[in-house]
C-alpha positions as CSV (number, residue, x, y, z in Angstrom):
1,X,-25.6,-41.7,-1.0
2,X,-23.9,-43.6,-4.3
3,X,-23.1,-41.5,-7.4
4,X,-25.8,-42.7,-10.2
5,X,-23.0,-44.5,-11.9
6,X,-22.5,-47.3,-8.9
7,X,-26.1,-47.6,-8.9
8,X,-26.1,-48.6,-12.1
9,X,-23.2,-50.6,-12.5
10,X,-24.7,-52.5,-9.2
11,X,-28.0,-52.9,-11.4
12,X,-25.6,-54.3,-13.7
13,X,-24.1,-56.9,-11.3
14,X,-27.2,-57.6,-9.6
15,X,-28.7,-58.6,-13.2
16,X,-25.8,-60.6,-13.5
17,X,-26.2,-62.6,-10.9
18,X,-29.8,-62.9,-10.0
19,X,-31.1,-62.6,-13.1
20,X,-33.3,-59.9,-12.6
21,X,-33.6,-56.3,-13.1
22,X,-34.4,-54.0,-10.1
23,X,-35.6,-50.5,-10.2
24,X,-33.1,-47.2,-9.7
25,X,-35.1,-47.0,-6.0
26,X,-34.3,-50.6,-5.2
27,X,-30.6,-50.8,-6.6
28,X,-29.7,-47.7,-4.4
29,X,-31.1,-48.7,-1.3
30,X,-29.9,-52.5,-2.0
31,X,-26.1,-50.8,-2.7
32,X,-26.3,-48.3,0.0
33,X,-27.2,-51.3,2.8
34,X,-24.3,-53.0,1.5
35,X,-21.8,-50.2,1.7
36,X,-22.9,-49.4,4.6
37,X,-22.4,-52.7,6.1
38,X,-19.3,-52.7,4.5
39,X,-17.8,-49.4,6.7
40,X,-19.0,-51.3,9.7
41,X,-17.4,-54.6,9.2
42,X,-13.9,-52.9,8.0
43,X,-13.6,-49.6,9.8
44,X,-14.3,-50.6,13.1
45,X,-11.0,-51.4,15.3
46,X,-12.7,-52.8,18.3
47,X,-16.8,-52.7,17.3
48,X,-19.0,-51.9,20.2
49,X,-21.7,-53.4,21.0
50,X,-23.7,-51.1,19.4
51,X,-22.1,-51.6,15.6
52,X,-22.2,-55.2,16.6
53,X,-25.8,-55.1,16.4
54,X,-26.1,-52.9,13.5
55,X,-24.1,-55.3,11.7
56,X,-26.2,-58.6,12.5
57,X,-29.4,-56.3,11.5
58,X,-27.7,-55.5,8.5
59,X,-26.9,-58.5,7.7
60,X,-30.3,-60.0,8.8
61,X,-31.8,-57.6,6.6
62,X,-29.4,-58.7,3.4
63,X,-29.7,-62.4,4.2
64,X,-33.5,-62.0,4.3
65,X,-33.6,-60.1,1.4
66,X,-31.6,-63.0,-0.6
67,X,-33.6,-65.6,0.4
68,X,-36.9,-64.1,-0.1
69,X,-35.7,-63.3,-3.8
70,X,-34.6,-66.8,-4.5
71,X,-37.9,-67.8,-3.5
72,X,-40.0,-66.3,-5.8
């Protein structure tokens, strides 16, 4: 779990760049999904197939996420 202080300043950035404000609730789940992806992408030597898939969900998830916002 983020400190309150990166969940803010990712409210901040996300503000920034979408234009839109998102709730403490959102921002930390939106932040903790992308630092999680994040340790998956860069820590693994060799990924399995396993963290292979939890990285395309991830990034499913993100992707859809993005696209559904820029929708609205």
């Amino acid at each position: 779990m983020l400190p309150k202080e990166a969940i803010e300043e990712f409210k901040v950035l996300y503000q920034k760049r979408y234009g839109q404000d998102i709730s403490d609730e959102e921002a930390s789940r939106r932040a903790n999904n992308l630092v999680n992806l994040y340790k998956l992408v860069y820590t693994a030597a060799e990924p399995s197939k396993e963290s292979e898939q939890r990285v395309n969900r991830a990034y499913d998830i993100l992707f859809n996420e993005v696209a559904r916002k820029s929708n609205e």
